[in-house]
N, C-alpha and C positions, 0 to 999 in steps of 0.2 A: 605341747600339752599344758594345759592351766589348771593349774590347782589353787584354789581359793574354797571359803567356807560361806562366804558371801556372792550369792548366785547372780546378783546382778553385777557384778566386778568379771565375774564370768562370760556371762552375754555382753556387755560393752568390749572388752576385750577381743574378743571372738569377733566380733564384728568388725573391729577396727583390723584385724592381722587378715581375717580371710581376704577383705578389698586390697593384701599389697599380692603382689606378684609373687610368683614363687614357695608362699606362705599357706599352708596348710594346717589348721588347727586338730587333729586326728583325734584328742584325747580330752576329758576334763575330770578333777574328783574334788571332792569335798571337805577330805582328811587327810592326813598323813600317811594312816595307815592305806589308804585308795590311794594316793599317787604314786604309791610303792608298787602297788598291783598293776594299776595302770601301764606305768614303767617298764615291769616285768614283762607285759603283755605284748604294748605297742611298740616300746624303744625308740623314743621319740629323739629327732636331733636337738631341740631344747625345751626345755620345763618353766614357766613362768611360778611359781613356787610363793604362795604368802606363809610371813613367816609365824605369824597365829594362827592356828587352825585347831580344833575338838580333838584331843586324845594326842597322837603322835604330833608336833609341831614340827613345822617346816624345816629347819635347822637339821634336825633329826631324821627329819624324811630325806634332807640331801645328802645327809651323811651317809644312807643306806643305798641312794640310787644312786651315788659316785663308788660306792664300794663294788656295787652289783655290774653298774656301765660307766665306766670310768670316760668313755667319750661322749657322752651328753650333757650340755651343758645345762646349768642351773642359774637360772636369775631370778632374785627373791626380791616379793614385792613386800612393801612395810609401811607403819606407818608411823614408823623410827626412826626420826634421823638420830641415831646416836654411833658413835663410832664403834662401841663395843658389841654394838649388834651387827655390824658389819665385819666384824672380825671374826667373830664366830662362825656367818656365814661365810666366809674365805678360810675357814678352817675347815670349816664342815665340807668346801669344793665348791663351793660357789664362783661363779664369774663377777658378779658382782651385784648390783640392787637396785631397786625404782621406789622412790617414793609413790604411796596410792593417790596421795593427792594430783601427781602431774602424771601420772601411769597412763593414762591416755593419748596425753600427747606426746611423749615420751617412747611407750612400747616401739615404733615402726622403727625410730632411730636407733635404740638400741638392740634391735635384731637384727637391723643391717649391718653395724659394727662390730658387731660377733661373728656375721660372716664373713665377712670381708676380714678378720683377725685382727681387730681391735679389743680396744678395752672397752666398758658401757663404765668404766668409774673416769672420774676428771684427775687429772694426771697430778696433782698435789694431794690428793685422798689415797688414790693408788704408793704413791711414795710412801705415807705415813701405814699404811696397813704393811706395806712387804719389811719395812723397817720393824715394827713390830714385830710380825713374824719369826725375823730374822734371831731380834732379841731374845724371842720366847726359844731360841734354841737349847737343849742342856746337853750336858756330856752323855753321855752312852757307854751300855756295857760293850766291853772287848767284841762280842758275838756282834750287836748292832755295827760296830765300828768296820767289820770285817764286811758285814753284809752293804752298810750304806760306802765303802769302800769300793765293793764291787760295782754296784750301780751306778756309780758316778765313773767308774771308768767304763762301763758300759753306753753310759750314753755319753758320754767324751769322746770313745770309737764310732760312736755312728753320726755324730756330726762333723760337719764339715767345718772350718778353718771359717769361713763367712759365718755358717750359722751360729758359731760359738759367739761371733762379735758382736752378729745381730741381737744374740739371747740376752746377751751384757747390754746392748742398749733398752730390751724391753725391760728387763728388769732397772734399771735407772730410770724409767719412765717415759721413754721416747715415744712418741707416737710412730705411726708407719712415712707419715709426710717428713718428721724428722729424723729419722731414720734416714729416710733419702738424699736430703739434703747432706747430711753429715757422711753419707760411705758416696756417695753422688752416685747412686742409682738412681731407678726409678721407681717412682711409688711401686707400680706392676709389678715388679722384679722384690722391693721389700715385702710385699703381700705374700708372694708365691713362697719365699724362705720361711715367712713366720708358719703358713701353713704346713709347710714341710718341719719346722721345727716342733709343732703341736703335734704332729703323727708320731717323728719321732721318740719323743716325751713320753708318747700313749695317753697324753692328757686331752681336756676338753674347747679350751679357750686360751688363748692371753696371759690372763691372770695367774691360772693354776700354770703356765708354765714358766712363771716367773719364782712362784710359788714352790715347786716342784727345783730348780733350779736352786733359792735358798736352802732348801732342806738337804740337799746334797753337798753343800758346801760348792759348787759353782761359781757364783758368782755372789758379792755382796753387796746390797744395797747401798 
């Protein structure tokens, strides 16, 4: 689904994803408040998401449509390179971001790499955003501590001995190739764990399950 405020970023878009394989454009809106509805309606496997947009902004709309479909994923188009607006978006549940200016010829590759369980951020950007994250943690009340207690041995129970390793190298940054290299699998074989490590999560992408992983106390950057 593409939500943009600007209609011809919309149509070049569209154009460029319906010619790949596999790639079905089903949705588009104009605002915040319509990507949400769209959302609600269609439930799209990923949202391309600008992050200005009339009335509810982008940022805001992901936070609503990660709260609502926690498995869909969000990449937000900008045309900010600034890091703080990329943090926000990875807080908000973002996968990660496209600048507009190369957004075209960009989009194909980073929707392949979302499926296949990759990251769409370049592996020194991704390190400094979960670091931060990680920072931005603060104590908790007794009740929180009891609750994110539980959850982290919840999903500590339902992974496997591999996928805890794995999870520890996405969050260090590894890609899937190195990944391979370093447990001596196979790319195929690290692919298939991350995606089983994303179900298990109940998350959307990569990112948020690195993400999701910091916030449990799992693993530290």
């Amino acid at each position: 689904m593409l939500a943009d405020d600007l209609e011809l970023i919309r149509v070049g878009i569209r154009s460029i994803l319906s010619a790949q394989p596999g790639v079905e454009v089903v949705g588009e809106a104009s605002t915040g408040e319509e990507a949400v509805e769209v959302c609600r309606r269609l439930r799209p496997d990923l949202v391309l998401m600008d992050i200005e947009m009339p009335g509810m902004d982008g940022i805001s709309a992901t936070r609503e449509i990660k709260r609502e479909l926690p498995s869909t994923v969000v990449l937000m188009l900008t045309v900010h390179d600034e890091p703080e607006y990329l943090l926000d978006a990875v807080r908000a549940g973002a996968a990660g971001y496209l600048l507009k200016e190369n957004a075209f010829q960009r989009v194909p590759g980073a929707v392949r790499r979302i499926i296949n369980g990759e990251s769409p951020l370049d592996q020194e950007l991704a390190m400094q955003l979960l670091q931060r994250i990680s920072e931005d943690q603060k104590p908790s009340a007794p009740q929180d501590d009891a609750s994110a207690r539980k959850s982290r041995e919840k999903v500590l129970g339902d992974l496997t001995g591999r996928e805890r390793e794995i999870l520890s190298l996405i969050v260090a940054g590894r890609s899937n190739q190195q990944i391979a290299e370093e447990l001596y699998l196979s790319v195929g074989t690290v692919k298939t764990h991350v995606h089983r490590i994303i179900s298990k999560l109940g998350v959307s992408d990569r990112t948020q399950a690195a993400v999701l992983a910091i916030r449990l106390g799992l693993v530290s950057p």
